[in-house]
N, C-alpha and C positions, 0 to 999 in steps of 0.2 A: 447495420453498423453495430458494434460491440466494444467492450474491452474484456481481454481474458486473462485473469488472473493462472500465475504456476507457480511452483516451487515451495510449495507447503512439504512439508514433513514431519517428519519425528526425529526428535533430539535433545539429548542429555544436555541440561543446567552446563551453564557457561558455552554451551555451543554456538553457533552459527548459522544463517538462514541469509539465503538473498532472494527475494520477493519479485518475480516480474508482473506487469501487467502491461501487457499488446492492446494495442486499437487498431483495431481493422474495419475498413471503409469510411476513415473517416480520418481528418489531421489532427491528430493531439495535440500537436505547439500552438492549435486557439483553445485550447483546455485547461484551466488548470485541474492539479489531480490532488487529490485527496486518498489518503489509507486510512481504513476503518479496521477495526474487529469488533467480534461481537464474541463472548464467553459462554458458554452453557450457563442458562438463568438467568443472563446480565445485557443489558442494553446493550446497541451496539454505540461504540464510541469513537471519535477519531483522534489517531493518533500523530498522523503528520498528515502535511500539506505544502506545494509548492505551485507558485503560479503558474500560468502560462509560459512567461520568459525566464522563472527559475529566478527570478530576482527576492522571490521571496519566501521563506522557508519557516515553518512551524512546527513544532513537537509538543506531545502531549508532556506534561511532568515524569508522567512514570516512563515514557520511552527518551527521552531525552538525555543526549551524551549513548545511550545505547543503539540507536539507530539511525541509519542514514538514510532518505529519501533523496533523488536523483532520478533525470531524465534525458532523454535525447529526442531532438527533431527528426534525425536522421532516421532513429529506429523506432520511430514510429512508439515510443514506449517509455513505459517510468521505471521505477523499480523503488524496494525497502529492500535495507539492508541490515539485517539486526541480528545484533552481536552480544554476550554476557546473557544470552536468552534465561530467562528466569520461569520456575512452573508457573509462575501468573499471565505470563504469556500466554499460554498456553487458549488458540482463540481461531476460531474461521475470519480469516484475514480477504477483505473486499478494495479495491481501488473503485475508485468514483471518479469521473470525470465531471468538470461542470465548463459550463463555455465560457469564454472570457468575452465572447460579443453576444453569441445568440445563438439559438439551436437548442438543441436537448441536452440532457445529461445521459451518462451512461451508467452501471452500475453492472459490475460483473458477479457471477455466482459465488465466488471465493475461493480460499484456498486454504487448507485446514494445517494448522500447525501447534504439533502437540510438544512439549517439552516436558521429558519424564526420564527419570534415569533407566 
């Protein structure tokens, strides 16, 4: 069981990035998920978060109003969505699963997202 982050890239200030992260072998609607980055030299830190049933939804200050987190049962999967990308973004971006009853967590490799003119 996994979850696998994609959609990292490269892209110019004020750009756009939508962020998946798949789970495979496992049901993510008992999960809630969490998006992390972490910066060259800098902790990693988390920037959103949505329950299990998506009833509850969090942002850090510096992404907040710039990006959307969002998920589906169906597909098996979450996503970010970040918009007005700034070079401080600029970060290896991780989803985290954690269980809403019980089981393990998940933590995928990442996905690298550079923002540079």
């Amino acid at each position: 069981a996994q979850v696998v982050e994609s959609g990292g890239d490269q892209v110019q200030p004020g750009g756009s990035l939508k962020l998946s992260c798949v789970a495979s072998d496992f049901l993510l609607r008992n999960y809630h998920v969490q998006w992390y980055r972490q910066a060259p030299g800098k902790q990693r830190e988390m920037i959103a978060s949505i329950t299990y049933l998506g009833g509850n939804i969090l942002y850090a200050d510096s992404v907040n109003g710039r990006f959307t987190i969002s998920r589906d049962k169906d597909a098996n999967a979450a996503w970010l969505e970040m918009t007005e990308l700034k070079s401080e973004d600029t970060a290896t971006y991780y989803c985290h699963a954690t269980p809403a009853f019980q089981g393990l967590d998940y933590w995928g490799k990442g996905t690298l997202v550079t923002v540079s003119p």
